[in-house]
C-alpha positions as CSV (number, residue, x, y, z in Angstrom):
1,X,0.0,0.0,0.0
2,X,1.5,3.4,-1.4
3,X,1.3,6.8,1.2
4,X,-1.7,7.8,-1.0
5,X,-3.5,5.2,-1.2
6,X,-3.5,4.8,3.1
7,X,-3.8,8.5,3.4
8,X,-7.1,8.1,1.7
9,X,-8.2,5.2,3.4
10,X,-7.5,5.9,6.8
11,X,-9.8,7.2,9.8
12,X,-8.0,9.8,12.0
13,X,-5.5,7.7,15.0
14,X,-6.1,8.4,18.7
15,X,-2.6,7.4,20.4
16,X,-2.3,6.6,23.5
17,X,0.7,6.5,25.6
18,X,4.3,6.0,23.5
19,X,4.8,8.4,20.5
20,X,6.6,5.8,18.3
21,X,3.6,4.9,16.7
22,X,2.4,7.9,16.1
23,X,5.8,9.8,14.6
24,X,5.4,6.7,12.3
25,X,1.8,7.9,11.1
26,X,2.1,11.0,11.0
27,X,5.3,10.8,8.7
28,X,2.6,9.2,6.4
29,X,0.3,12.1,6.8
30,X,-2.0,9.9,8.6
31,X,-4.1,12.9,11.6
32,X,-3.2,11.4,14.5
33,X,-4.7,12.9,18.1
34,X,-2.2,12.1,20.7
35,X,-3.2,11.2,24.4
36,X,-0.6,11.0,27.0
37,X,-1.2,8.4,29.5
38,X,1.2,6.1,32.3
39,X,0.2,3.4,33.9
40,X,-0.8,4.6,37.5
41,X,2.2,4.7,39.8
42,X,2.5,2.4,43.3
43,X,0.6,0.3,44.9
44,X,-2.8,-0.2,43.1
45,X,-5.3,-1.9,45.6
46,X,-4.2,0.8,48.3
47,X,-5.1,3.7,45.3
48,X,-7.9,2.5,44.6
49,X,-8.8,2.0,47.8
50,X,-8.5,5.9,48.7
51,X,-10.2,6.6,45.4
52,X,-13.1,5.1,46.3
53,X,-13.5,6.3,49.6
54,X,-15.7,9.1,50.3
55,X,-14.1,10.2,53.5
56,X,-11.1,11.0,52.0
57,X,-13.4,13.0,49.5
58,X,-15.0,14.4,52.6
59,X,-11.6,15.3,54.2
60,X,-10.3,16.8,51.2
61,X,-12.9,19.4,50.5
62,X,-12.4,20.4,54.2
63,X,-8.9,21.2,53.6
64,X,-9.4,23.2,50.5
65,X,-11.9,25.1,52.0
66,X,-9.6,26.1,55.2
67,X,-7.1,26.5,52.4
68,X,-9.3,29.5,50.8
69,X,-10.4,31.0,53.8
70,X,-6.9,31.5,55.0
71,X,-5.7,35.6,55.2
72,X,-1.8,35.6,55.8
73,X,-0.9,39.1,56.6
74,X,2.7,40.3,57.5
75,X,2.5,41.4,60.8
76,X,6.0,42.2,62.0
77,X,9.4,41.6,61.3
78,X,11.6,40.5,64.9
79,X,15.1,38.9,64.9
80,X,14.6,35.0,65.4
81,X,15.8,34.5,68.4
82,X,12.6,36.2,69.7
83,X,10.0,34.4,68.2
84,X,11.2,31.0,67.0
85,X,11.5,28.2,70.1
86,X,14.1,26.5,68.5
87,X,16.8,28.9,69.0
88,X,16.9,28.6,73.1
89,X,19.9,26.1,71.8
90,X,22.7,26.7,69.4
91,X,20.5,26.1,66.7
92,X,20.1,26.4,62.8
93,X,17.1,25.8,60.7
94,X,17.4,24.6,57.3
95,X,15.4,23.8,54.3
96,X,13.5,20.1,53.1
97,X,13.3,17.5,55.8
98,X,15.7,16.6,58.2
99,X,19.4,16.0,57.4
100,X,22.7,15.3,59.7
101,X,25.9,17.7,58.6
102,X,27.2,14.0,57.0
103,X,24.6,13.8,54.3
104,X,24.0,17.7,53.6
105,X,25.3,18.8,49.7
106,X,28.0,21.7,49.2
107,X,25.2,24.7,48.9
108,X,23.6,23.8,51.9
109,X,27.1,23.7,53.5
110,X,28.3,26.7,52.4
111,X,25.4,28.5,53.9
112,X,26.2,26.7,57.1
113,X,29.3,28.0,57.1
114,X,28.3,31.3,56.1
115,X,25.6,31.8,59.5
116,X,28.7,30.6,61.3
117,X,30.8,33.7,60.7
118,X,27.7,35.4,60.7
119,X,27.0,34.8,64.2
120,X,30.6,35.1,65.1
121,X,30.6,31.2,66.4
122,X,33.2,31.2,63.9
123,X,35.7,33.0,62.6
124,X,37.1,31.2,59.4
125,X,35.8,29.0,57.1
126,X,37.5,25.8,58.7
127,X,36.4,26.9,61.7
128,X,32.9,27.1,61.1
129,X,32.9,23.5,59.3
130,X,34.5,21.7,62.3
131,X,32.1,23.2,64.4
132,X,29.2,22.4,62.3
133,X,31.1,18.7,62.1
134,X,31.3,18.2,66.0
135,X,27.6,18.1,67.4
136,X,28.0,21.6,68.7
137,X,25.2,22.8,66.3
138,X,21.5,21.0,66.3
139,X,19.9,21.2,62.6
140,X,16.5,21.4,61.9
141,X,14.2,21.5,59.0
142,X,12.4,25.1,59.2
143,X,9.2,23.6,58.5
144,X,9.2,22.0,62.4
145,X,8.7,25.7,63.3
146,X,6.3,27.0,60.7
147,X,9.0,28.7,58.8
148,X,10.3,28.3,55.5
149,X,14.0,29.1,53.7
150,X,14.6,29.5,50.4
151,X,17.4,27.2,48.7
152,X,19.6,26.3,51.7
153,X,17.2,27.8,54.0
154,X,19.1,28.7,56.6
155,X,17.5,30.8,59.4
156,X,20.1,31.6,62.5
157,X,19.0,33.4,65.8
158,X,20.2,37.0,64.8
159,X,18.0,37.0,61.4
160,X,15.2,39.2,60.8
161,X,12.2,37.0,59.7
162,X,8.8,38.3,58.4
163,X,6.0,37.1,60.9
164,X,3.0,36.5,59.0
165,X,-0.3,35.6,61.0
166,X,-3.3,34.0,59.5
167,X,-6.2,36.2,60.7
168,X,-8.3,32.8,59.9
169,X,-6.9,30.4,61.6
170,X,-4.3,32.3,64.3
171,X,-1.7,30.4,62.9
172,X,1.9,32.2,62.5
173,X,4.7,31.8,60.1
174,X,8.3,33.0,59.4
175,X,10.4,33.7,56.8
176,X,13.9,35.3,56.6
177,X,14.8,38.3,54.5
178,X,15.8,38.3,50.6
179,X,19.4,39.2,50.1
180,X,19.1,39.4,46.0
181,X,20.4,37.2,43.5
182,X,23.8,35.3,42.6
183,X,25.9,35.2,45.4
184,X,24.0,34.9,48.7
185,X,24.0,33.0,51.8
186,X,20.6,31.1,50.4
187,X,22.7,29.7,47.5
188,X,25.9,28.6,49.2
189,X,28.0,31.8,49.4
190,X,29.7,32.9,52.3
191,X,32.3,35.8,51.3
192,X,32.7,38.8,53.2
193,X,30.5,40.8,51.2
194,X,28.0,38.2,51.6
195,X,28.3,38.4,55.4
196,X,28.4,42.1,55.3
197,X,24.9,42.4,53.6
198,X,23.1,40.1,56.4
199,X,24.3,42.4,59.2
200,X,23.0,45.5,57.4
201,X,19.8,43.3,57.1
202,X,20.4,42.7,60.4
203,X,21.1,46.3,62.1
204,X,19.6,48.7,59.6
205,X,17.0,46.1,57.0
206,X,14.8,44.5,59.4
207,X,14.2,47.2,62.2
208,X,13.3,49.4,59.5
209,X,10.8,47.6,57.8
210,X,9.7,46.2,61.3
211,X,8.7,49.6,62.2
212,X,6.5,50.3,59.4
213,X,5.0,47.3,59.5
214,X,3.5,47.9,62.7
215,X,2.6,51.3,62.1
216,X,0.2,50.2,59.4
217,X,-1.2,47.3,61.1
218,X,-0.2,44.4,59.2
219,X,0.1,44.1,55.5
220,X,-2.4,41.6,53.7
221,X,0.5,39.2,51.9
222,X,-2.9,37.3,50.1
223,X,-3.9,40.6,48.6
224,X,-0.6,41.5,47.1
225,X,-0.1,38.2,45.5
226,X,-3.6,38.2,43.9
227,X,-3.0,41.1,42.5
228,X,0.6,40.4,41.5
229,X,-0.9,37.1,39.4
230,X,-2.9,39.5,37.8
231,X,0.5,41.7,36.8
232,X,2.6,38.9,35.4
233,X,4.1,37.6,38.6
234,X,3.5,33.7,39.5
235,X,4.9,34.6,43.1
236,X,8.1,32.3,43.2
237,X,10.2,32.8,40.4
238,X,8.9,35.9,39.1
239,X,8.2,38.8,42.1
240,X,8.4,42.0,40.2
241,X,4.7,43.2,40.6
242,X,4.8,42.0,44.0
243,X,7.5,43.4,45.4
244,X,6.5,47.0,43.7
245,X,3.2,46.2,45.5
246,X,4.8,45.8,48.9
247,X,6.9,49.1,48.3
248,X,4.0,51.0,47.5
249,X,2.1,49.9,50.7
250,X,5.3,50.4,53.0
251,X,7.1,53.3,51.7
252,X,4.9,56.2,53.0
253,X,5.3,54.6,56.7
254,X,8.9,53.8,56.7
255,X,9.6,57.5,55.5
256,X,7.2,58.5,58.7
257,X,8.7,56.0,60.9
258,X,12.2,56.5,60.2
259,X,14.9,59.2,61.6
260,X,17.5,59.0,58.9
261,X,16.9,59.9,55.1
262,X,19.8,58.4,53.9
263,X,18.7,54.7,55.7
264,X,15.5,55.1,54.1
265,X,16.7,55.8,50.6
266,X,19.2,52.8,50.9
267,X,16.3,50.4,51.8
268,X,14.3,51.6,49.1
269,X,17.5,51.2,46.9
270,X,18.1,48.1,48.3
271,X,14.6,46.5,47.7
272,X,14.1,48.8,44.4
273,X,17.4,46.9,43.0
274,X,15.6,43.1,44.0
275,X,13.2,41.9,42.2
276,X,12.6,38.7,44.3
277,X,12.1,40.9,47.7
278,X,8.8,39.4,47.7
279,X,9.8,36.0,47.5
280,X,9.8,35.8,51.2
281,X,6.5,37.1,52.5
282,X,5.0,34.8,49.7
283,X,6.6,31.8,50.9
284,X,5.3,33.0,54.3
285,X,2.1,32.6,53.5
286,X,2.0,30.1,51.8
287,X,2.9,28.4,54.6
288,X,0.4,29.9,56.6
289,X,-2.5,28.9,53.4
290,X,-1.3,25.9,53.6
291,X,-0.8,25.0,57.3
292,X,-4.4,26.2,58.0
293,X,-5.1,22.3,55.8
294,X,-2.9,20.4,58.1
295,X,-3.5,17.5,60.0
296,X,-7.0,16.7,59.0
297,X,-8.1,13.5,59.4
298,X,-8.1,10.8,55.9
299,X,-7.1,14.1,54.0
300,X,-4.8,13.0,50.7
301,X,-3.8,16.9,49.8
302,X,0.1,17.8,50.3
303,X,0.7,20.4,52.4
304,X,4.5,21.0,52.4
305,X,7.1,20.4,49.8
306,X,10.4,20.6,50.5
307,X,13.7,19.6,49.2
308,X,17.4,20.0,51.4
309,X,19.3,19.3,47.5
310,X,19.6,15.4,48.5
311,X,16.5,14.8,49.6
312,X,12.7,15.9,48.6
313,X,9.8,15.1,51.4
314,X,6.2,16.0,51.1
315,X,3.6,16.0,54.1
316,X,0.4,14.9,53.6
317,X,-2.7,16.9,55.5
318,X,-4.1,13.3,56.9
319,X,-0.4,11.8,57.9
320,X,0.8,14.4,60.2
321,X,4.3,15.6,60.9
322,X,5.1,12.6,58.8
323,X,8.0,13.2,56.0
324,X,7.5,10.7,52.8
325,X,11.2,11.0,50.9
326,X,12.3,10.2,47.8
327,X,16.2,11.6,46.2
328,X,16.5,15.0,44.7
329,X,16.1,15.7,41.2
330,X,17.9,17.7,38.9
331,X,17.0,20.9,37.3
332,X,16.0,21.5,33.9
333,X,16.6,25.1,32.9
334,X,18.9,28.0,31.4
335,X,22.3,28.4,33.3
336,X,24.1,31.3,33.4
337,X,27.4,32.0,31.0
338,X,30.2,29.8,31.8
339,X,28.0,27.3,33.7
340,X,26.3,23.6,32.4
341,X,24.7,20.7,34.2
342,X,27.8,19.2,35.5
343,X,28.2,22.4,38.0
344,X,24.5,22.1,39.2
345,X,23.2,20.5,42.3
346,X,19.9,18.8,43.2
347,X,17.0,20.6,43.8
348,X,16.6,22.4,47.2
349,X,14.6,24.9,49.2
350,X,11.6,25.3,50.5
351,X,9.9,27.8,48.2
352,X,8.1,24.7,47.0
353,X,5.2,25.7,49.4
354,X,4.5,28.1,46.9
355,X,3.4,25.7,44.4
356,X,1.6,23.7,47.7
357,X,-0.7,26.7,47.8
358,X,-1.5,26.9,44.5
359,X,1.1,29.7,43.0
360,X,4.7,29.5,41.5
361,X,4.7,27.0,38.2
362,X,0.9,26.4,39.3
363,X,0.2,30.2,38.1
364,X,2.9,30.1,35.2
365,X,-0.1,30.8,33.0
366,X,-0.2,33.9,34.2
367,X,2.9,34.5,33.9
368,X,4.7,34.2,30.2
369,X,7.6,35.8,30.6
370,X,9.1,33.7,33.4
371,X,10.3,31.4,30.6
372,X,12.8,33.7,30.2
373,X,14.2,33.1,33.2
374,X,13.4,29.2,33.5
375,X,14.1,28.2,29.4
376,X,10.8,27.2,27.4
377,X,8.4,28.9,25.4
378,X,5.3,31.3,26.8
379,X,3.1,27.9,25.1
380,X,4.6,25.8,28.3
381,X,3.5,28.0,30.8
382,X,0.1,27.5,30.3
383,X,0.4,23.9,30.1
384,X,1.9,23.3,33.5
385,X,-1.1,25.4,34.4
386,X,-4.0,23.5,33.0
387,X,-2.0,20.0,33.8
388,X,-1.9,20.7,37.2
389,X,-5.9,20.8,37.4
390,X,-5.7,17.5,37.0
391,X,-3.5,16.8,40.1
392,X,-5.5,19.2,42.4
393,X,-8.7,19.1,44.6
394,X,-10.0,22.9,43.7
395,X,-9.6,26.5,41.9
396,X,-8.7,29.4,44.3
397,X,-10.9,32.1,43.2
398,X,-8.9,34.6,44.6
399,X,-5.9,33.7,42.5
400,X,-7.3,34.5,39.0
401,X,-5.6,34.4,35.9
402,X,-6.3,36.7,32.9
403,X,-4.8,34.1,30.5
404,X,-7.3,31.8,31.6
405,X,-10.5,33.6,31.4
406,X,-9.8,34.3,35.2
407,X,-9.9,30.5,36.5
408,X,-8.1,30.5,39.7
409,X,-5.0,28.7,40.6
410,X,-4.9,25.1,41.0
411,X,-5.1,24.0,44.7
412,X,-4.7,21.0,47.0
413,X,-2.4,18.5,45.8
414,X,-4.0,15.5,45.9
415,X,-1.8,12.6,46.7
416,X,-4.2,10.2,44.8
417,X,-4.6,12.2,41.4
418,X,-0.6,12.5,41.3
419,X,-0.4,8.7,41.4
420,X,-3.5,7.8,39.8
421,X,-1.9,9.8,36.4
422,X,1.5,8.8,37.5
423,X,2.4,12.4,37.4
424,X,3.7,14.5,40.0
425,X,3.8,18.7,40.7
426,X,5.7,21.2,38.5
427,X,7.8,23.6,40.4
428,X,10.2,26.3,39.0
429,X,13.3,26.8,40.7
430,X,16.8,28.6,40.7
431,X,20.0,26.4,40.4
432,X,22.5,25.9,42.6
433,X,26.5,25.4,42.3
434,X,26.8,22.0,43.5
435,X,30.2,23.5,45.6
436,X,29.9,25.2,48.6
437,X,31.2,29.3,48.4
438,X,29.6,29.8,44.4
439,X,26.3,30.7,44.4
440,X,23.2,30.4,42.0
441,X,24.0,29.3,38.5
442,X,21.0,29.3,36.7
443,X,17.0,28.7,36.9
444,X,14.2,25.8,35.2
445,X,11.2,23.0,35.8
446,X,12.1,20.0,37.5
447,X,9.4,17.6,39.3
448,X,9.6,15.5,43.0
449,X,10.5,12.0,42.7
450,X,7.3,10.0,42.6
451,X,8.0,7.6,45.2
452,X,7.2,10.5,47.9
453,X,3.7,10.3,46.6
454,X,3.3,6.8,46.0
455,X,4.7,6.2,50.0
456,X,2.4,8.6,51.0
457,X,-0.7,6.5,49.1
458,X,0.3,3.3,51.0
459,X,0.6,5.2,54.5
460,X,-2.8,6.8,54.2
461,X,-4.5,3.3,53.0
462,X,-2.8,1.5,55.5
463,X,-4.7,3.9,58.2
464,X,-8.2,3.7,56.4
């Protein structure tokens, strides 16, 4: 049989799954509609055990709904020490679930060693790594305190944090202070310019902004990232709108509040020249949207993701404090010049909670031009949109985006939809040098390794 003659003869190919058969029809010029499709991931009895079940339906609905109704405002700003428990003891928080000194990758490290000479328990870079080496130093993830960290994550006594309340629920969250892009303690770096910033954060930054934050009452972080989704922002990768939204708010009452001029025009300066100043607050509350789910009883939805660059651990809203773990991936994405793959580590930070709530690659509809920064084409964002409605329980309303006729944000990972479709959350992400002392290389996609999910599927069967 000759092309033509098939051509002619043939009704239009739905293709399911593998695209080999399909390349070979359509280089025929046979229409072929293709349908992407796994095999459901893990354990199948205990999935379609909690698919069946209507109490984890039930559950579910209640933790989107607590999820919505969630209104994190920034309420202060207060060195750590003050308002974090953990830091009665020589203490440092970190990002993704728990990991010993032993096991921890060079970025996270680095920033270890940086908070060390930061808080003058050190005073070289040996130093600081025998100390963190000896048992001197207890390490915690910052999600067993309701904070979150960015890359490394690492929040020391002396930090400012942003305290954002949930006038919902009560709940309160923390998150440290953005220090800008490239070399930073987040991503590894630990120079003396690098120290030098977090103790102007620490004397001059975070009183300042404390101050006005107070004077106005609180500042409504939910409000500023609805609106910034409607700018172009998507609230983890891509802050611009937000942060210009926070300035606006906090300007007039950090002139009022302040004594010095020049102090004020070097914060503005300082938060005028980062783009990601934002970042913080909205991982903030995220935390607080999605700790207002937590710890609802038969509840499948995720309600922190988290990676320490070995290791990525989800919670689940039915399982507790419980961490499901599964190895690190690698980042696809754009590197800057004179950097590649080879220099890159794992994924790590916790600004995954952005894409818990429902923002970050979740909103990358609404925002195009992140691909930019990430690699892709403006086409891509909106597919990570629309494909994560499959993997989620709800729309927030409040999170509209204009590309999608307004639709809001997917919301509520849902443990069983992930593995049911055998395919797990998209989250955007900066890079990190894999060697402690470099600093961010680069930004892309990458997705969690599917055996957190699938875990987390047997553990809440095994319970039903």
């Amino acid at each position: 049989m000759n092309d033509a003659i098939f051509t002619q003869n043939t009704m239009p190919v739905i293709n399911i799954g593998a695209d080999l058969f399909a390349d070979a029809l359509e280089a025929q010029g046979v229409a072929v509609t293709r349908v992407a499709w796994r095999p459901p991931a893990g354990d199948q009895q205990a999935l379609m055990k909690l698919l069946a079940d209507p109490a984890v339906d039930e559950a579910n609905q209640q933790a989107v709904a607590r999820m919505l109704a969630a209104q994190p405002v920034i309420i202060d700003i207060r060195p750590a020490r003050e308002i974090i428990p953990a830091f009665e003891r020589r203490t440092l928080l970190h990002a993704g679930p728990p990991i010993a000194w032993e096991r921890m990758c060079g970025p996270m490290r680095g920033a270890i060693i940086g908070a060390c000479l930061y808080e003058g328990w050190a005073s070289s870079e040996e130093e600081a790594s025998a100390l963190a080496a000896s048992g001197a130093i207890e390490f915690e993830p910052c999600h067993h305190y309701n904070a979150v960290g960015p890359m490394a994550g690492i929040i020391s006594p002396s930090m400012p944090v942003f305290v954002v309340e949930d006038r919902t629920c009560g709940n309160r969250t923390y998150a440290t202070m953005n220090e800008g892009l490239g070399k930073v303690l987040r991503y590894g770096a630990y120079a003396p310019d690098v120290i030098e910033r977090l103790r102007w954060i620490q004397d001059v930054l975070g009183p300042a902004l404390g101050r006005a934050v107070r004077d106005l009452n609180g500042i409504d972080a939910r409000a500023i990232m609805a609106q910034a989704l409607q700018m172009g922002d998507e609230c983890h990768n891509r802050n611009k709108a937000a942060t210009s939204l926070f300035v606006r708010q906090i300007a007039p009452a950090l002139v009022e509040t302040s004594d010095s001029r020049t102090e004020t025009a070097a914060i503005l300066r300082f938060i005028a020249g980062n783009d990601h100043f934002h970042l913080n607050p909205s991982m903030a509350a995220a935390k607080a949207i999605t700790l207002a789910a937590a710890n609802i009883p038969h509840s499948s939805v995720v309600v922190t993701m988290a990676r320490n660059g070995v290791d990525f651990g989800i919670r689940v809203s039915g399982l507790g404090d419980r961490w499901f773990v599964g190895p690190a991936q690698y980042i696809q994405g754009l590197y800057f010049a004179g950097f590649g793959q080879d220099d890159a580590n794992p994924d790590i930070g916790d600004s995954a909670i952005t894409e818990t709530c429902g923002v970050g690659a979740f909103a990358m509809a609404g925002a195009p031009a992140i691909v930019q920064f990430i690699g892709g084409v403006p086409a891509d964002a909106l597919r990570y949109t629309r494909e994560m409605y499959e993997i989620t329980v709800t729309r927030n309303p409040q999170f509209g985006l204009p590309p999608l006729d307004f639709q809001g944000t997917p919301t509520g990972i849902d443990i069983r939809q992930v593995c049911r479709l055998n395919m797990p959350p998209v989250i955007n992400t900066g890079i990190a040098h894999r060697l402690p002392g470099v600093g961010q290389i680069g930004a892309g996609i990458v997705h969690p390794p599917m055996e957190c999910f699938e875990e987390a599927v047997l553990a809440l069967a095994r319970e039903r």
